[in-house]
C-alpha positions in Angstrom: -68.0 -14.0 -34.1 -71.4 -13.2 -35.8 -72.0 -9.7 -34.8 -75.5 -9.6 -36.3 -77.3 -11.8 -33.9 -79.1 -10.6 -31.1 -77.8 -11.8 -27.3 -80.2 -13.6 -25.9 -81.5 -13.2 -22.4 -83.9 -15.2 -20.0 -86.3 -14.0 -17.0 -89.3 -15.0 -16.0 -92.3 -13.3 -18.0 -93.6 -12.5 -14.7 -90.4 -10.5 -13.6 -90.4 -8.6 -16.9 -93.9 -7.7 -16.6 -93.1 -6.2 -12.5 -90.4 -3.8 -13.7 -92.3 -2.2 -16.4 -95.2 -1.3 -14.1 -92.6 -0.6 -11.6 -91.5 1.8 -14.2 -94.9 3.2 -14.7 -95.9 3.6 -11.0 -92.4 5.0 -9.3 -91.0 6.5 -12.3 -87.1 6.8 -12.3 -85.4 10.2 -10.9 -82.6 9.6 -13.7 -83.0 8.6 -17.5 -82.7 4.8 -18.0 -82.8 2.5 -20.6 -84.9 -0.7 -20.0 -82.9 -3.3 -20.9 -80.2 -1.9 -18.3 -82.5 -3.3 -15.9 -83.2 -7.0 -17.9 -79.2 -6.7 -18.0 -78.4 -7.0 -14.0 -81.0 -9.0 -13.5 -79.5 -11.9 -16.0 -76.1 -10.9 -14.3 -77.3 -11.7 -11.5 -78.7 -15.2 -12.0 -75.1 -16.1 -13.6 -73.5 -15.2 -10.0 -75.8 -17.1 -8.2 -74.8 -20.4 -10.8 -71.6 -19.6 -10.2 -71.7 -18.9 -6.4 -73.8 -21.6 -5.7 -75.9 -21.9 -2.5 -75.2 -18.7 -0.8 -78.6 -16.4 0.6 -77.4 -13.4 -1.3 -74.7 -12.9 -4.4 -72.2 -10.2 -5.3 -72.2 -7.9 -8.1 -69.0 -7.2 -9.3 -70.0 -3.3 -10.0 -66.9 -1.9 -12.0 -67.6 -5.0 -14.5 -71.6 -4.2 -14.9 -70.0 0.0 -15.3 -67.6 -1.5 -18.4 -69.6 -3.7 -20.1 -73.6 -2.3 -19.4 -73.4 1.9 -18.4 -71.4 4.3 -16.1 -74.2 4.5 -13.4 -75.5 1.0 -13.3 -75.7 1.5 -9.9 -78.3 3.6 -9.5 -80.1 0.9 -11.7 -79.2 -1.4 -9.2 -80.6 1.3 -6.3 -84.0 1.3 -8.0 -84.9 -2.5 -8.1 -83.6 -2.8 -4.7 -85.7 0.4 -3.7 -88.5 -1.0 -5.4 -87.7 -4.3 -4.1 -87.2 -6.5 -6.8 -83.7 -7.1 -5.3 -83.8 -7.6 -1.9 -80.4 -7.4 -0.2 -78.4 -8.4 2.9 -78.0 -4.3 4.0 -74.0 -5.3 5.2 -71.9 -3.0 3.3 -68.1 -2.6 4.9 -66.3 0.4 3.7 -63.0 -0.7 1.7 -64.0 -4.4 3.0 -67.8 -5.8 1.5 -70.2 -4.5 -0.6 -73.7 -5.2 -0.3 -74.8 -8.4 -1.7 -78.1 -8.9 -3.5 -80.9 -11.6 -4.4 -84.0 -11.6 -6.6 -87.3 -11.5 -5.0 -88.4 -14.7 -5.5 -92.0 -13.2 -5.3 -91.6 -12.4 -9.1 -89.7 -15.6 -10.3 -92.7 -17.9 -10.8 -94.2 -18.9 -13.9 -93.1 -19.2 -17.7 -89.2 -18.0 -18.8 -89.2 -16.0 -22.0 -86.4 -14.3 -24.2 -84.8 -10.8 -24.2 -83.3 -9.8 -27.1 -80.6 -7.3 -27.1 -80.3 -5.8 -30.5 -77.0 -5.8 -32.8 -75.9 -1.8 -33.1 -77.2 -0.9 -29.7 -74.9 0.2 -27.3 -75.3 -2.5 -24.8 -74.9 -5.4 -27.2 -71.3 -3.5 -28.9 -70.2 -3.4 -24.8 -71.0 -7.3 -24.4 -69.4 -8.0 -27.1 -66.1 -6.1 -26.5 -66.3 -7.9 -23.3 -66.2 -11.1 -24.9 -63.9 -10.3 -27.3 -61.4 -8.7 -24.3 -61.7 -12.2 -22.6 -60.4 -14.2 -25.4 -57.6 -12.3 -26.2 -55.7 -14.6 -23.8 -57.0 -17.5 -26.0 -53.8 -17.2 -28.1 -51.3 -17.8 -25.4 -52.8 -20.4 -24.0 -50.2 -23.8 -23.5 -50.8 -26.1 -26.5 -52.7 -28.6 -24.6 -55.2 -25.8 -23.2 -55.9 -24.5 -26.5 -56.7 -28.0 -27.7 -59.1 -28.6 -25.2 -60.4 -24.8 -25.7 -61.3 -25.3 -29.0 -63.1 -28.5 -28.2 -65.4 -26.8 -25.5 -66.3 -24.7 -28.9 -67.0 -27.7 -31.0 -69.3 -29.8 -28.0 -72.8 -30.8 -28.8 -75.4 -30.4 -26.0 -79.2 -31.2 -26.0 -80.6 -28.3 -25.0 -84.0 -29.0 -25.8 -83.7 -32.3 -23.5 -82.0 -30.2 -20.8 -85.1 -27.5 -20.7 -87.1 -30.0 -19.9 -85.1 -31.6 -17.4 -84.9 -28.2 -15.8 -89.0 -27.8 -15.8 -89.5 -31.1 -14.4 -86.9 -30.7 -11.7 -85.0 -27.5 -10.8 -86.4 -27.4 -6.8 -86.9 -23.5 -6.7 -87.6 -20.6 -9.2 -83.9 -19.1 -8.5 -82.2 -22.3 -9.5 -84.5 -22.4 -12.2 -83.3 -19.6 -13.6 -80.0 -20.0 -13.1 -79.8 -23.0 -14.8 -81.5 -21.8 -18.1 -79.1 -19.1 -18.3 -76.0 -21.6 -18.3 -77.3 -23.6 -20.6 -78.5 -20.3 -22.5 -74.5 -19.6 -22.3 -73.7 -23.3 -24.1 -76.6 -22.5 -26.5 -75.1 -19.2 -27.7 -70.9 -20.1 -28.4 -70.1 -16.5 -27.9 -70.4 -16.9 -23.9 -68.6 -20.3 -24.0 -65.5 -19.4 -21.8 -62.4 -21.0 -20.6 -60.1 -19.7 -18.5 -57.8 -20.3 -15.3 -58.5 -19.0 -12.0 -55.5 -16.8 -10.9 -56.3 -17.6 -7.1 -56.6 -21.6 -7.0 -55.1 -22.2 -10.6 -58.8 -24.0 -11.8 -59.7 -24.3 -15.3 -63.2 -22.2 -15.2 -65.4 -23.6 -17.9 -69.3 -23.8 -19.0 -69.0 -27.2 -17.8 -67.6 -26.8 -14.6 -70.0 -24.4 -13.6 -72.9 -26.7 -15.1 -75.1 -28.4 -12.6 -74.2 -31.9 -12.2 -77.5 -34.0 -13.4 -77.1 -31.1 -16.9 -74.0 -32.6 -18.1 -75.8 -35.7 -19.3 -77.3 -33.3 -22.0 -73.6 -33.0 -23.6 -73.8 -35.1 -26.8 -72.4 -37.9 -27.6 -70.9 -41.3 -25.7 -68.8 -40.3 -22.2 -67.3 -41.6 -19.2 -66.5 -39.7 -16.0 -62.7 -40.8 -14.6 -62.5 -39.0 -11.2 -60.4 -39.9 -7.9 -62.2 -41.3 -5.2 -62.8 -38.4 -2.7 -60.1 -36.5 -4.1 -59.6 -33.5 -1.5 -59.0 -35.8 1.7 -56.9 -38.0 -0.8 -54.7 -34.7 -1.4 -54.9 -33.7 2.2 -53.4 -37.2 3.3 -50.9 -36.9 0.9 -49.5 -33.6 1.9 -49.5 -34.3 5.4 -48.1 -38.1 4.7 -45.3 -35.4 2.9 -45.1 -33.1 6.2 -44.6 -36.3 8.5 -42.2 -38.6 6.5 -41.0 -36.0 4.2 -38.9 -38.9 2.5 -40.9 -40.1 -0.5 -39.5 -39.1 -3.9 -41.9 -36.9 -5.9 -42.1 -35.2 -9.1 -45.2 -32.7 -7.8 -43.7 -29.3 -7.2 -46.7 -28.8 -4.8 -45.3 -31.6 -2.6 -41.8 -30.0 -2.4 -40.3 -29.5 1.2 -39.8 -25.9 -0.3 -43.6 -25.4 -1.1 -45.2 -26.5 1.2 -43.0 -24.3 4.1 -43.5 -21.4 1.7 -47.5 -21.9 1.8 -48.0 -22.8 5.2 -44.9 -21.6 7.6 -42.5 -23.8 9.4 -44.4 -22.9 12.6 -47.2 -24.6 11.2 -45.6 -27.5 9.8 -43.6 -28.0 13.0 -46.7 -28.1 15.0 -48.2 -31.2 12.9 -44.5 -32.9 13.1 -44.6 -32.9 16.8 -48.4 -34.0 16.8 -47.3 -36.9 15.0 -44.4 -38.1 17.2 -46.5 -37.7 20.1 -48.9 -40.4 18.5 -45.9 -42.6 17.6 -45.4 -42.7 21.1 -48.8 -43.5 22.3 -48.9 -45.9 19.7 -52.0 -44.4 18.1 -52.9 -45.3 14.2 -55.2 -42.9 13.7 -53.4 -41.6 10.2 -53.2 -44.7 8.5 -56.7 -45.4 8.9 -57.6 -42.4 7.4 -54.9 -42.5 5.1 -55.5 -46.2 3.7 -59.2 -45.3 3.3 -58.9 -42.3 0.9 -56.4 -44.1 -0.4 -58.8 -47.4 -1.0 -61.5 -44.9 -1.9 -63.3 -46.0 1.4 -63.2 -43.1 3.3 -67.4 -42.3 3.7 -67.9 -46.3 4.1 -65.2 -46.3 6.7 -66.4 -43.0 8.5 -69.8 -44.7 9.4 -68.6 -47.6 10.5 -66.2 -46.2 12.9 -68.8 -43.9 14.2 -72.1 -44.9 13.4 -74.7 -42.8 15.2 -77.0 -43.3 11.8 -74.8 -41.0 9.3 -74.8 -41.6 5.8 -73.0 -40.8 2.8 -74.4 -37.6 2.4 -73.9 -36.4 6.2 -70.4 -37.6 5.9 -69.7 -35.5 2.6 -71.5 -32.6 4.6 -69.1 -33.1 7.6 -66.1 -33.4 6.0 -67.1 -30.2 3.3 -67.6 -28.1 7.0 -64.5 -29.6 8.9 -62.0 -28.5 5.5 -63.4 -25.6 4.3 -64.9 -23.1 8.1 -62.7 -20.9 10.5 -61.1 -22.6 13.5 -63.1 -19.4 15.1 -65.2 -16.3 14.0 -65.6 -14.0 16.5 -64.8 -16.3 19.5 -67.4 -18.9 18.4 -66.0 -22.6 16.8 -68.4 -22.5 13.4 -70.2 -26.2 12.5 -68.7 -27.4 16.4 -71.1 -30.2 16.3 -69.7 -31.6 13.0 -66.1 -30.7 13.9 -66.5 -32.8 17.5 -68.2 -35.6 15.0 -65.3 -35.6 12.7 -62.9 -35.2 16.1 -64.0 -38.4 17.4 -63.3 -40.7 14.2 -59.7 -38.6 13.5 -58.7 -36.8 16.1 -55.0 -36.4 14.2 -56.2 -35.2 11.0 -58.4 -32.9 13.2 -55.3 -31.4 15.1 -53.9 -31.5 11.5 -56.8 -29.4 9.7 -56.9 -27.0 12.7 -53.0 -26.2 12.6 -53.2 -25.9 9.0 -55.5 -23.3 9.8 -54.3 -21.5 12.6 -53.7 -17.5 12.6 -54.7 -17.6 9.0 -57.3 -14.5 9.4 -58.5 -15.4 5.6 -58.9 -19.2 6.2 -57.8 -19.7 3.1 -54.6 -21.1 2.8 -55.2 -25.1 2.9 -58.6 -24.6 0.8 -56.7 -23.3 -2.3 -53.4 -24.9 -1.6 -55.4 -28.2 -1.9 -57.2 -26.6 -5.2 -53.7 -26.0 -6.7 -52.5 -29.5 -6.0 -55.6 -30.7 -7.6 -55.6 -28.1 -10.5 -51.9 -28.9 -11.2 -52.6 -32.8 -11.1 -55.5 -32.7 -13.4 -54.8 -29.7 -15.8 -51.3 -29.3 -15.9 -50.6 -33.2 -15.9 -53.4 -35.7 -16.7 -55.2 -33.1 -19.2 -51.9 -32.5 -20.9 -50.7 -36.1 -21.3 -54.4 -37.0 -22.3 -54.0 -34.3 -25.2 -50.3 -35.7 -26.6 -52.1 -39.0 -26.6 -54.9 -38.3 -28.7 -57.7 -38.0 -25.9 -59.2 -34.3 -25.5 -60.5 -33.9 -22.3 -63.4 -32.1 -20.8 -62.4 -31.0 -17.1 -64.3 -30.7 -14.0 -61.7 -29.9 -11.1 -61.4 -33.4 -9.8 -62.4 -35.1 -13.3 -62.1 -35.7 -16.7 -64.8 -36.4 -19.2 -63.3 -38.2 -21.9 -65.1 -40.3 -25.5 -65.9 -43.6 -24.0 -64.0 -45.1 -26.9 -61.1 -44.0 -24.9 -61.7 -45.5 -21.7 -59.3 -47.7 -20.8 -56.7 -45.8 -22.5 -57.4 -42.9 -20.6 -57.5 -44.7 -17.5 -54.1 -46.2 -18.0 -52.7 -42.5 -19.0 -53.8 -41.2 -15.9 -52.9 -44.1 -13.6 -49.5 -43.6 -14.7 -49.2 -39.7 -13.9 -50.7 -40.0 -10.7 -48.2 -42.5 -9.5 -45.4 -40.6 -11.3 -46.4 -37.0 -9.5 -47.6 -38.5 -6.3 -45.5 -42.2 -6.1 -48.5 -43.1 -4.6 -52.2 -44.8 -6.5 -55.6 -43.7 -5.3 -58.9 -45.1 -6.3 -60.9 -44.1 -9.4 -64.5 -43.8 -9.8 -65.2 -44.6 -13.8 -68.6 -44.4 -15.0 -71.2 -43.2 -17.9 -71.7 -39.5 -17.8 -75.5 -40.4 -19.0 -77.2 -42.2 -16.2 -78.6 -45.6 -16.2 -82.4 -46.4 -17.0 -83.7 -47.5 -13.9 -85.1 -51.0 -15.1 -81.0 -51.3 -16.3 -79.9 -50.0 -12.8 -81.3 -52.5 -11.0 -80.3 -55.3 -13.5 -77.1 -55.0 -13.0 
């Protein structure tokens, strides 16, 4: 690591130039140092890339203490007194801490560069940090550190990005956000790579980069991804819960596991559902099982209901129905999208709701279905893609892979999904650089 260059952070010129007459007008009741200030700020347009669309972000407080000062928070008191962070005032003792936004008031305009200065103490903390969070680098499985030191080596236009991001980013907060992860490719000592302890995801710069951005990576790519991957898993761990007779190598599809995750109550409770439709002679699984399956499940939604959804509502729908509360307090969150979904499955509903029920977190099928996926992609495909010569870039549900490699890869990972799962879903394949539209609509 090149411990002589500056680190490198972005905020609007306009922000920069409200705290230092901030600074002038209400001066500070403690002794500060400015770039303290430029330093939560950047933080905090990092958790709102990372967090996504949420109102207002956390601030992970004991991480800004280690890495900025001991009394960052009463940095993060004044620009909220001040109010260049505005925030949503719920704070529950042991439970949540106050969340926080930028004003968007002072986001317009140009983006210009903060440097933090080699030998200052600030830049020696980030540094540590970074050098703290490789250290795991070296036990990393073989595969993983393959693909780790590939995410060093990738090419990325930034200069063609930038300019994707001024012609398009809808919003001065996603502005932002986005120059600072592509800020993070642009200066290798924030490229990271690491597995989420809850769900078992690989955590990347590229899985955190805004879709339409990873065209920018250099170089000829295809996207391989399964066709509406997390109703695919669904249907295939309740296809597991009602036939519980198919051979499988996937230890997340074990009789053992899945009781373990989910309780027998629970699993009992979708058993009975399922004989009771036997009975009636309902089929309501296997159509929705044979359309993730065919990769037709958004095409087959609107046809069986109609009503003038599209694609996108369906996504919407389905995103709401998987991931919200049966309840929170005594009200049924998204019911309107729930009764929508109801109508087209009402047995996956009952299965979604039991998989679900008395789990105060609501969090059990969300990241029992992110392990399946993680496990499938990362600890299977990504690792027989590596012993075969094909290095990987992952994104949850897909691999970016050297076009060259195609059909290869595509046969590779054909053969580990049928081998973990006995069953063979539907692939999406296509260019991670979009077409030209006179090309698009030639084809």
């Amino acid at each position: 690591m090149n411990k002589t260059k500056p680190i490198i952070l972005h905020l609007p010129v306009l922000l920069i130039t409200e705290i230092n007459c901030k600074l002038i007008a209400h001066t500070p009741l403690f002794k500060y140092k400015i770039e303290y200030f430029y330093y939560v700020l950047n933080h905090l347009s990092i958790q709102q890339n990372q967090q996504k669309d949420n109102d207002f972000y956390s601030l992970n407080i004991s991480h800004l203490k280690k890495v900025a000062v001991s009394n960052i928070d009463q940095y993060i008191k004044y620009l909220e007194k001040v109010k260049i962070l505005l925030s949503d005032n719920i704070y529950q003792v042991g439970k949540k801490s106050k969340y926080y936004k930028i004003n968007e008031d002072y986001l317009k305009g140009l983006h210009t560069q903060i440097e933090i200065e080699p030998k200052t103490r600030l830049h020696t903390k980030i540094t540590e940090d970074i050098r703290r969070k490789r250290a795991h680098y070296s036990r990393l499985e073989p595969h993983l550190s393959v693909m780790q030191k590939e995410l060093l080596k990738l090419d990325f236009d930034y200069t063609g990005a930038l300019k994707w991001i001024n012609e398009n980013a809808k919003g001065e907060v996603k502005k932002m956000s986005y120059i600072n992860s592509i800020q993070a490719l642009k200066d290798k000592r924030f490229r990271y790579f690491k597995r989420n302890n809850k769900n078992k995801r690989l955590d990347t710069n590229i899985t955190n980069l805004k879709g339409e951005l990873k065209q920018f990576i250099k170089g000829d790519h295809t996207v391989i991804d399964v066709c509406n991957s997390q109703p695919f898993l669904l249907a295939i761990l309740i296809e597991n819960i009602i036939n519980n007779n198919r051979d499988t190598y996937c230890c997340y599809l074990q009789e053992e596991t899945i009781v373990k995750t989910f309780g027998i109550k629970r699993i009992k409770r979708i058993s009975i559902f399922n004989q009771n439709e036997e009975k009636q002679d309902l089929v309501n699984f296997s159509m929705f099982y044979n359309s993730v399956l065919n990769g037709s499940l958004y095409e087959d939604f609107i046809a069986h209901y109609g009503n003038g959804v599209n694609r996108k509502d369906v996504k919407i729908i389905l995103f709401k129905v998987l991931f919200s509360s049966n309840k929170k307090q005594n009200l049924i969150p998204f019911k309107d999208e729930k009764n929508v979904f109801k109508s087209v499955y009402p047995f996956i509903y009952d299965c979604i709701y039991n998989f679900k029920k008395d789990d105060k977190k609501n969090n059990l099928l969300p990241i029992y279905l992110q392990r399946l996926e993680s496990y499938l992609f990362i600890d299977c495909i990504a690792k027989e893609l590596v012993q075969n010569g094909i290095v990987p870039l992952t994104v949850h549900d897909s691999v970016i892979i050297p076009t060259k490699y195609k059909e290869k890869a595509l046969d590779i990972i054909k053969g580990v999904v049928l081998k973990e799962l006995g069953v063979m879903p539907s692939f999406n394949i296509e260019s991670l650089k979009p077409l030209p539209n006179e090309l698009r609509l030639a084809i």
